[in-house]
N, C-alpha and C positions, 0 to 999 in steps of 0.2 A: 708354386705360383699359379697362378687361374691363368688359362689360356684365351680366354674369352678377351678381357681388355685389349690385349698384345694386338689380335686377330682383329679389331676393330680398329684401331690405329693404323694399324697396316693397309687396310681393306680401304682407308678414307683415304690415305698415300696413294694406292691403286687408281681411285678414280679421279684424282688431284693430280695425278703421273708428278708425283713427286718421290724422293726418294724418300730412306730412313735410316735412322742410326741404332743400330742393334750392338747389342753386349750379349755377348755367347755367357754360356756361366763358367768357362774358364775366365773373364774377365776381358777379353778378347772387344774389340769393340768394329765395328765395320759401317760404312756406308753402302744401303743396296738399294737400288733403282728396282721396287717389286713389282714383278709381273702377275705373278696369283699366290693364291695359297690353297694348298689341292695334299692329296696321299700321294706319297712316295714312299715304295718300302714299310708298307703297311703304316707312315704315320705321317702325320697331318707337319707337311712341311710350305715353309717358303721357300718360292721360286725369283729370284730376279739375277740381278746381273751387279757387281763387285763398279765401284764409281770409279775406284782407283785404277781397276787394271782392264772393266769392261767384260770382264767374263761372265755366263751363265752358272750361276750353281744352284742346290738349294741345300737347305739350314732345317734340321727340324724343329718345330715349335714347342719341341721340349727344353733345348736346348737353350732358349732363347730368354735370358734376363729381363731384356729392360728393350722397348724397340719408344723411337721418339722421331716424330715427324721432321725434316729438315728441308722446312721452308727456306733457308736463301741457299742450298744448292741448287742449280740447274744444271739439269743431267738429262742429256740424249739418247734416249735408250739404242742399242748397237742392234736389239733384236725385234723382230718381227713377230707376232702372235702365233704361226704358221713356225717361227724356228723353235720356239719355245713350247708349241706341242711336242715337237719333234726330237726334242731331248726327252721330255716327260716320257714320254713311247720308250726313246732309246733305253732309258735307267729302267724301264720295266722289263723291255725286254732282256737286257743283260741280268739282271737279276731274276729271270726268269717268273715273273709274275703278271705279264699281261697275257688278259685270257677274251674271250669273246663270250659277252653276255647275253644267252635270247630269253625273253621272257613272253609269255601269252597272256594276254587281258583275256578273263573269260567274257562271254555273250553279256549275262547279268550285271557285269561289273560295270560293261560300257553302257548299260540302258539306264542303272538303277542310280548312278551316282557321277558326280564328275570324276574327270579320269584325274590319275594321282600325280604327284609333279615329277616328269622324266627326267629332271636338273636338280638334284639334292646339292645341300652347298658343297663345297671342297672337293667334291666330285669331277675326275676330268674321262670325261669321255672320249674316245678315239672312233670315228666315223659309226655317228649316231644311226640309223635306220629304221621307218618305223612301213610295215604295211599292215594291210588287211586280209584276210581269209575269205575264202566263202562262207564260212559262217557268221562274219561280221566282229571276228573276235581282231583284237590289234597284235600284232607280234612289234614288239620293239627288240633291237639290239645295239650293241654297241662295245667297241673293246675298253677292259675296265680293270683296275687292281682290285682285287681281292682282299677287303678288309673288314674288319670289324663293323665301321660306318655304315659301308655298302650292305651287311648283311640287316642292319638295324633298320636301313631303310625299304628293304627287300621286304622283310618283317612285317614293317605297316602296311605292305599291301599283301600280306598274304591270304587274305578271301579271296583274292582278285586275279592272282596269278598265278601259273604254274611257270617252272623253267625249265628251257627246251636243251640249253647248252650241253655240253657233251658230259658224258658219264664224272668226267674229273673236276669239271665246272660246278655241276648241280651236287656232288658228293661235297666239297669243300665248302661249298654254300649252306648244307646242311649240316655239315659238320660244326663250323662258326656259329651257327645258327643256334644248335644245341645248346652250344656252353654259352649263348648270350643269354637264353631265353627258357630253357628247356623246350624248346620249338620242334613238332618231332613228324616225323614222317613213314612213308611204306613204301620201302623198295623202290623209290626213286621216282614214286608217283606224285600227281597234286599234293601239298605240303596240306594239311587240314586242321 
């Protein structure tokens, strides 16, 4: 089943703060008040909260059959934007894949063209940061999962960037990286 439809009905639920009625493909059926849809665990999952019982969980979008707007529910969301980062964090961190991303805008990249969008969709970032150097180059960072996505998006900007993150960060980056693309590098230097 295409993920694409699912993820727009959802997405229009999200800015409606209305709920939806999802069927798992065990046949399973639920009402969830959705908060986003972002990686978890390396796949592109929904985040919201269960209407029946009120709790936070997420669903991944593989999983997921049939999702249908439910216009005459009115449902209270229990959570705050701020609680629901804060889970996202937590399942990274337990699952041990939240890592700290820095990237460098080179000099050229910021003169010659507009800068590339720091917000890719499904993407959740954890305390964004962005400065300047004395050479005028930008360093963004920001803590991030590690996924296929990220590395696709990292991709389109690679004229433009190098990554600073640490030895484990920028190995895995190029590792992914490889098998998405044949994308290939030198010893952990600018990717070219």
């Amino acid at each position: 089943m295409l993920i694409e439809p699912l993820i727009t009905i959802i997405q229009k639920a999200i800015v409606a703060h209305r709920a939806v009625g999802i069927t798992l493909d065990g046949g399973k059926v639920m009402e969830i008040y959705p908060h986003r849809v972002t990686i978890i665990e390396g796949r592109l999952s929904l985040v919201g909260e269960s209407c029946r019982q009120g709790a936070l969980a997420y669903y991944s979008i593989e999983i997921i059959d049939k999702v249908v707007e439910l216009e005459e529910i009115s449902y209270r969301p229990n959570y705050t934007n701020l609680e629901v980062d804060g889970m996202i964090s937590l399942v990274r961190r337990l699952s041990g894949n939240e890592h700290r991303l820095v990237v460098k805008f080179n000099h050229d990249a910021m003169i010659n063209g507009p800068l590339p969008l720091l917000t890719p969709p499904y993407h959740h970032f954890v305390s964004p940061n962005t400065v300047f150097n004395l050479h005028g180059e930008m360093i963004w960072s920001a803590t991030v999962e590690l996924s296929d996505r990220l590395c696709s998006w990292l991709i389109t900007m690679k004229d433009q960037i190098e990554i600073l993150g640490t030895d484990e960060i920028r190995n895995s980056y190029y590792q992914q990286c490889k098998s998405l693309s044949g994308y290939r590098h030198i010893e952990g230097k600018k990717a070219s």
